[in-house]
N, C-alpha and C positions, 0 to 999 in steps of 0.2 A: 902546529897548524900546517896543512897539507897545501901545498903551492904545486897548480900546474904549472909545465913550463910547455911553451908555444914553440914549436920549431920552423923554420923558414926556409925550407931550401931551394937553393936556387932551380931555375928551369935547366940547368944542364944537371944537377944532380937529381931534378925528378926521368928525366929523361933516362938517364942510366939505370934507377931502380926499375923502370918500367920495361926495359929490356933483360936486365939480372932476371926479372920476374917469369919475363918469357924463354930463357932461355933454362931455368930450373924447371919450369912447367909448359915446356911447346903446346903450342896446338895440338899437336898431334894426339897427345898423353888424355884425351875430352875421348876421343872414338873407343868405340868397341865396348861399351861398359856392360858391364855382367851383375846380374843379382850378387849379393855376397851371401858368401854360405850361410853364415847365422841372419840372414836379411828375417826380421820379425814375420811374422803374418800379416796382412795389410787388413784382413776384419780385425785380426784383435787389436789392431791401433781406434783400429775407429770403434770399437766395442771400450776400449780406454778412455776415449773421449767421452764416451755416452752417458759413462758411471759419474759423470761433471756436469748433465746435463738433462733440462725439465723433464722427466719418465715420459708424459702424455705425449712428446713432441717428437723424442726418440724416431717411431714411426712413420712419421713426418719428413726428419731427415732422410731415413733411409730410403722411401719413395720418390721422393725430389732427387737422390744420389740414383737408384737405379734404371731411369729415365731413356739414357742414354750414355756410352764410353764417357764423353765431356762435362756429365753432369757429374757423374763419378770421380770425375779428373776433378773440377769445382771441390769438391766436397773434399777432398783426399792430400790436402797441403802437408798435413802430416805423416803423409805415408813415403810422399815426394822427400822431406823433409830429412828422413831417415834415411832415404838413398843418395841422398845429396851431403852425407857428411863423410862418403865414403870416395867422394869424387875427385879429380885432382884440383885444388888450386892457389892462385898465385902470391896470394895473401895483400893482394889488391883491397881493400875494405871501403864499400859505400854504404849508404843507409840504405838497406832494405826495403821495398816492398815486403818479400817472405811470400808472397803468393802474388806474383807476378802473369797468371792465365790471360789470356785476351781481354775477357769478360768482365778482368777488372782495370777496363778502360773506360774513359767514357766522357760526356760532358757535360758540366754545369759552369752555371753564372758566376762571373768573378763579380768583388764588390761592386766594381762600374760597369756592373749588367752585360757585359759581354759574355760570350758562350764559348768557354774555353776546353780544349779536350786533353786528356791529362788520366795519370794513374789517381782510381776510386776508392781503393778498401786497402786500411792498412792494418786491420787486426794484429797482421804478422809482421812487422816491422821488426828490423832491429838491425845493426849495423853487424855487416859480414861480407861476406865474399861476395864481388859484384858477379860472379860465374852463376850462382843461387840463382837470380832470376832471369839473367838470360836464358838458360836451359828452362826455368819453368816457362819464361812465355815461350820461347820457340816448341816447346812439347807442345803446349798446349793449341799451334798451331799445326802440330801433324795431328791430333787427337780429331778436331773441327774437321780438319779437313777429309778424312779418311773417315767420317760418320758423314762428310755431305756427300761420298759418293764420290771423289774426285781419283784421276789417275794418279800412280804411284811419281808420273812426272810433275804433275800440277801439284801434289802434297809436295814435295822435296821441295820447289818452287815457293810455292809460300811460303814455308816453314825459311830457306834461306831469304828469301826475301826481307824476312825480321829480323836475324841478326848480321846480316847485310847491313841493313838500313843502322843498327845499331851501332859497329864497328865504325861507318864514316861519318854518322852521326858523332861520334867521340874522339874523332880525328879532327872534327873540324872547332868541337867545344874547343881542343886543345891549343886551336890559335885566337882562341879568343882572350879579351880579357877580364877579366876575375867577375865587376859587375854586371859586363853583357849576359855571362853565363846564367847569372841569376835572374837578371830579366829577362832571360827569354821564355817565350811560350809559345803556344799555338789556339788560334781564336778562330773564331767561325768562318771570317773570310777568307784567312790563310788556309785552310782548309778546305773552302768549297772552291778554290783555286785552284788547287790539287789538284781534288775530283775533277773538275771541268779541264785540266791540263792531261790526267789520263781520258778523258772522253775522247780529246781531240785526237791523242798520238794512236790510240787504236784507229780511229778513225781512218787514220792516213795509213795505216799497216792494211788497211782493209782496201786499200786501192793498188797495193801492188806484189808483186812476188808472182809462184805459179798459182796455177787456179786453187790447189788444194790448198795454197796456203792461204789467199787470200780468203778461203771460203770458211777457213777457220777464224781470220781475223776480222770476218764479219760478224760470228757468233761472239766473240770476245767483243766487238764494237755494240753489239746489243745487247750484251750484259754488264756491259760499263753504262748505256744509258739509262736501262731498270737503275742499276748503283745510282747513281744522278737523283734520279728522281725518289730514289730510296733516301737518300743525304738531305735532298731538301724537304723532304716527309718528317725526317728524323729531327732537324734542324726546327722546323714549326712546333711541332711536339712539342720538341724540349720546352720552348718558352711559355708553354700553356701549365707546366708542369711544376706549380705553385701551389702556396696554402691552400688560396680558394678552389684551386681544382682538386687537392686533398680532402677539402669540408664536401665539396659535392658527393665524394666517393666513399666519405669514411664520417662522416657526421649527418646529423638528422635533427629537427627541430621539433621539441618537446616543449609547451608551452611556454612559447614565444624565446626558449634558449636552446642552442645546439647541444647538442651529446654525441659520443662519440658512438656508432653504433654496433653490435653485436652479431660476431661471425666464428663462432667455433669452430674448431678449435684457432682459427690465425690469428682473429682479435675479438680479447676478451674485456670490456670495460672494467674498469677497477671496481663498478657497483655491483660484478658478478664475481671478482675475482676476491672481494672483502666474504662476498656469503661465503663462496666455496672455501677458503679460509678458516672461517667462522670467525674474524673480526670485526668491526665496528667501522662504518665507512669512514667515521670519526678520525679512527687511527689511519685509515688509508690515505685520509687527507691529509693530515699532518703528517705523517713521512714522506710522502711528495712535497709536500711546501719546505721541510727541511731540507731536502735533498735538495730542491731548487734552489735555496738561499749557498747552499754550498758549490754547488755547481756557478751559480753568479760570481763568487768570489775569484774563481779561476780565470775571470774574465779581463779584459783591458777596461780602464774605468768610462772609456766612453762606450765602448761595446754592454758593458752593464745596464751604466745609464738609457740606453738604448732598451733592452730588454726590461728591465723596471716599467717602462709604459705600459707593459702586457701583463696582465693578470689570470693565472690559472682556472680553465673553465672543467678541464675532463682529463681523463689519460687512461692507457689501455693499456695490453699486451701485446705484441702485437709480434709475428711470426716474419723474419724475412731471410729471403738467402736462400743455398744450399747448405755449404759449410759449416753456417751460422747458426741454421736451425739448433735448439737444445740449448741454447744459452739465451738468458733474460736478456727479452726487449722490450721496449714501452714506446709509445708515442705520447705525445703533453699536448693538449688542443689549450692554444691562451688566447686571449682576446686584446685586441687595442683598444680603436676609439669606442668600438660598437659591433655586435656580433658579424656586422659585413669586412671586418676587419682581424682575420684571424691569423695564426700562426702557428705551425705546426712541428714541433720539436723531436728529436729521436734520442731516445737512450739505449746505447748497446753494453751489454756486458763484454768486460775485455778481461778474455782469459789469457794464459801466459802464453807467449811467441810459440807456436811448434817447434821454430831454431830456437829455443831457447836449451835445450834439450842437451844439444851440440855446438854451441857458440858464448861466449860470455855472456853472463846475463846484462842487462838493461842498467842503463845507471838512474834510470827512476824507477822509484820504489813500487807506485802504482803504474800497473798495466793500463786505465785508461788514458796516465797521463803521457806515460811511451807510445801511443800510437797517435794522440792529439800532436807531439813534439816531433814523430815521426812524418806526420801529413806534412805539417808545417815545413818542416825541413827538405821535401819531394815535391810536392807542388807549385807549380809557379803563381797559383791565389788559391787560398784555403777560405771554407766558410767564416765568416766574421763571428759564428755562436759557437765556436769548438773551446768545447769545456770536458772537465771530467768530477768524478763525486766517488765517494767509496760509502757500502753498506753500512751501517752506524756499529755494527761489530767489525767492518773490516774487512769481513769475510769475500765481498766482493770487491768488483772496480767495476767504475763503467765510465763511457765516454758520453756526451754528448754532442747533437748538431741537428742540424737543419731537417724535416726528413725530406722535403723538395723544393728544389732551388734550381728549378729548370736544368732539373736532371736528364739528360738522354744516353741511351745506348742503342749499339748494334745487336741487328738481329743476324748472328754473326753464322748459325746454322741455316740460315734460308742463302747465306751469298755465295756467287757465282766464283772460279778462281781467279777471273780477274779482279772481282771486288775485294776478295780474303788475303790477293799480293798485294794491294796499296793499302789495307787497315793492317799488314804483316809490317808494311813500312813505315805508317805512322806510326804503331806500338812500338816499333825498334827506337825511331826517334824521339820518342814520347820519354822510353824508358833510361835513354842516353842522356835527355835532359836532366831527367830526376838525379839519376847518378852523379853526374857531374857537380849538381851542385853541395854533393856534402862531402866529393872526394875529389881527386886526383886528375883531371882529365888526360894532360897529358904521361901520366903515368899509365893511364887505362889504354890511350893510344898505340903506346909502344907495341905493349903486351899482344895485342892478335896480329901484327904484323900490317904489314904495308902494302900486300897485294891486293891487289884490284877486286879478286875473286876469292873468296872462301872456299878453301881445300874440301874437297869433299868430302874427308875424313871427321869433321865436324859432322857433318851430317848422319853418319855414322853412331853415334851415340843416343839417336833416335831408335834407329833400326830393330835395339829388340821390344821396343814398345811396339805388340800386337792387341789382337782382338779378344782380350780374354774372355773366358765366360764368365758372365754376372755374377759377383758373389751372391750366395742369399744370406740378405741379413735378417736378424731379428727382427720381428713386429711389422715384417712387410709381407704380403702373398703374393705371388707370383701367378695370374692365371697365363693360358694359352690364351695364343696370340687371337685376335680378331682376325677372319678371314673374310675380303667383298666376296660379291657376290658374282661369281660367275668368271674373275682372273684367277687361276693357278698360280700366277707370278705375284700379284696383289697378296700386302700383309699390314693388320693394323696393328699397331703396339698401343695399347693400353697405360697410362702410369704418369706420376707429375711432373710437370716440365717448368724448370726456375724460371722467374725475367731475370734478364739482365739487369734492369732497373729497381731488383728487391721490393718490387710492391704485388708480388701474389698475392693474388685472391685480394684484391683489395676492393670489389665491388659493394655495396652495402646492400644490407636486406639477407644475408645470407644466400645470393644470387650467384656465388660465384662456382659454375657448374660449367662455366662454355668450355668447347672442347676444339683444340687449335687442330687442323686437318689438312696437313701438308702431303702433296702427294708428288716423290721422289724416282727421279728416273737415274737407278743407278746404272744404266747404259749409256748415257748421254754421252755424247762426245767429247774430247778435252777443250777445255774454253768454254763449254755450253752452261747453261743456268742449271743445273741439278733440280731444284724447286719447279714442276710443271704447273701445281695448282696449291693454292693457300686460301684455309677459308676458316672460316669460325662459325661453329651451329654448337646446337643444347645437346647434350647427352642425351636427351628423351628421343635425338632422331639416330639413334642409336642401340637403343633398348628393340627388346625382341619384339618381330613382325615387324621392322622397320625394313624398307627394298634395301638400302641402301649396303646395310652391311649382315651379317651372321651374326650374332650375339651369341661369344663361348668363352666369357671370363668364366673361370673359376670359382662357384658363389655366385652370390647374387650381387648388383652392384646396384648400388643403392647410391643417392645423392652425396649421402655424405662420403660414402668411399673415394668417390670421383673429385670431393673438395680441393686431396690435394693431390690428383691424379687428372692433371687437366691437358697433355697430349696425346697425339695419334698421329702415328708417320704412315705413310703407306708405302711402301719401296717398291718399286716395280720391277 
């Protein structure tokens, strides 16, 4: 019989491995990094992925990845994945994120209903190098930044600003002790304390210096107050963003009972998905209620006994993500007391880590239950319904959970750079917590050193992330750009754009056609808002003989092209 054994060592001998660690792998040895010669092609990774994934939706993904650089970046963990097995490090080991982007930050309700902000998607979890997702979130804050427009000083800036915040963030777990670590979090009020703490300190930057500087720290003082009011926008949101506001959006009442309703291709009812099949709704019933029974058992017995009140009414397909897109998802509409009483369930399929590739595999067998034991072990409160089930051959995994529990995210490509350096700092500190609590803190301390400032030689290891040209993928078309009418400078981009909240296209009726029309001043001064104008209208004000713009996609764009091509930037 296999015994582990638990090792204890003391804080002066973590302290020592933490520095051995730093001094076999410096700082320094992070800068300058280069493609590797045999570095794969980065489409045939994601052409790899595809041949794993629904054919019809394929498409789908690719439209949602071609978007924009960061929606690409979104989509592309695997590509990152392969270049991060080549990098140095220190053999520091936390549990993973694995796709540690901005985007997968965010907030929802902990059991006792507060609105906690905290890392969201852990599909790629797995325990490795805690270097893995600092470099993904810090990338993924020069990617944001250098698509809003901002100067190459104001990118450098946020981007350090996060793993700033990271480093003293784990210097400071590292005096803490062992339980503090684990209870701590960050909740709505500590949060909007923040925010209203940077509102003030601009404020006051805005009253003194020379004229040029202070004329800049007034532009920064009024895009820290849009932030304010963007946080408490965010903030109301969140709490509206429950079952019942999921029945409003994604259900419909068919003699005198809800169903869930029909939106091709994002969500497909299972009473269309049994025809298109050709099986019997019969059998589609009973492999949900099986799956359901198995999924229950995963549960704690009072979290079961909980979900037992609720009885299965409908369940769908249902499309969410970028990355995500091509792998089976469902939603589950149940009922409690009475159809005013709903709850709305998510099942993702959980394919294997990206790291899993290049780092030990997982010590559970099933992939959805590695990522449910991964949340759990990164979060400072996890949904109370995280379960997992596997296909009745095996052949799959999947997870489930909640699908909204007063979810909110950042709309992280409309903000200003003073708003993208304090969400750079609360991701840094967000992702210091998680770490700490399944690893080392004061070992992780050591290792980046003790200065004040991050060498700029870290930053460095950004530098050759440029502006590549769009890959073209399969089953996507590329038209020419939209051009207004009458600017030279003025360019519309056509094509789908993720939420961050994984509920595209979630309008019912087959309605979802709006078209988001942000119009971006890539001249703007450093500190200024980038975003001049934000608006939402119908594709149809957009279609030819409309003033508004030139209509020269490529083809003809028809409603349903647009389903899942629902942005338009205009750059000035």
């Amino acid at each position: 019989m296999a015994v582990n054994m638990i090792v204890y060592p003391s804080v002066g001998e973590r302290a020592a491995r933490g520095n051995d660690a730093r001094a076999s792998t410096p700082p320094s040895s992070h800068a300058g990094w280069e493609p590797a010669a045999d570095r794969p092609d980065p489409v045939a990774l994601l052409e790899e992925q595809d041949a794993t994934r629904e054919p019809d939706l394929v498409p789908v993904r690719h439209g949602r990845m071609m978007v924009s650089p960061f929606t690409f970046y979104r989509g592309a963990a695997k590509i990152m994945a392969a270049d991060l097995k080549d990098t140095p490090a220190t053999g520091l080991v936390a549990q993973l994120c694995g796709d540690a982007h901005l985007s997968n930050f965010g907030a929802f309700a902990s059991p006792e209903r507060r609105l906690l902000f905290d890392l969201n998607d852990f599909d790629e979890t797995l325990p490795g190098p805690f270097e893995y997702d600092v470099k993904r979130m810090a990338t993924s804050f020069t990617v944001v930044a250098r698509n809003n427009g901002f100067s190459s000083a104001d990118t450098r800036d946020v981007t350090m600003a996060s793993v700033t915040a990271y480093r003293e963030a784990m210097a400071s777990f590292a005096q803490m002790r062992t339980m503090d670590i684990w209870y701590a979090h960050l909740d709505e009020d500590e949060l909007m304390k923040a925010v209203h703490g940077v509102l003030a300190e601009t404020a006051q930057e805005a009253k003194k210096g020379p004229k040029r500087a202070r004329k800049q720290a007034k532009q920064q003082a009024k895009a820290a107050r849009k932030a304010e009011k963007e946080a408490e926008k965010a903030r109301a949101k969140a709490r509206t963003r429950d079952s019942l506001q999921a029945l409003s959006k994604l259900g419909e009442l068919v003699d005198g009972r809800y169903r869930i309703v029909s939106q091709p291709p994002i969500v497909i009812p299972a009473r269309d998905l049994a025809a298109a099949a050709g099986v019997s709704s019969s059998e589609v019933d009973q492999l949900v209620r099986d799956q359901f029974r198995a999924y229950r058992a995963t549960l704690r017995d009072d979290q079961r006994h909980l979900l037992e009140r609720f009885q299965i009414v409908d369940m769908a397909r249902k499309v969410v993500g970028v990355g995500s897109v091509g792998t089976l998802a469902f939603i589950v509409l149940l009922q409690g007391r009475d159809a005013h009483d709903p709850l709305f369930l998510q099942i993702k399929e959980a394919m294997p880590s990206v790291h899993e590739a290049f780092l030990p595999r997982s010590r559970y067998q099933l992939h959805g239950k590695r990522v449910v034991q991964g949340q759990r072990m990164m979060q400072a409160a996890s949904d109370i319904f995280l379960g997992w089930t596997k296909a009745p051959d095996g052949s799959r995994h999947f997870y489930w959970r909640q699908l909204r529990d007063m979810k909110g995210s950042a709309d992280v490509e409309s903000m200003a750079p003073v708003a993208l350096k304090f969400y750079g700092q609360t991701c840094g500190w967000t992702l210091a917590r998680a770490h700490a609590r399944s690893g080392g803190p004061r070992r992780h301390r050591r290792m980046p050193g003790r200065q004040r400032r991050v060498r700029p030689g870290r930053h460095r290891l950004l530098a050759p992330l440029r502006r590549p040209e769009r890959p073209r993928l399969r089953g996507v078309r590329q038209g020419d750009p939209l051009r207004t009418a009458g600017s030279p400078r003025g360019s519309l981009t056509a094509s789908g754009r993720s939420d961050p909240g994984d509920e595209l296209n979630d309008v019912p009726g087959g309605t979802a056609v709006g078209i988001q029309v942000r119009v971006i001043d890539r001249q703007a001064p450093a500190g200024a808002a980038a975003v001049l104008h934000s608006r939402h209208c119908d594709i149809g004000e957009l279609l030819p003989g409309q003033p508004a713009v030139q209509h020269d996609l490529a083809g003809s764009a028809t409603r349903s092209e647009f389903a899942a091509r629902q942005d338009i930037e205009i750059d000035m």
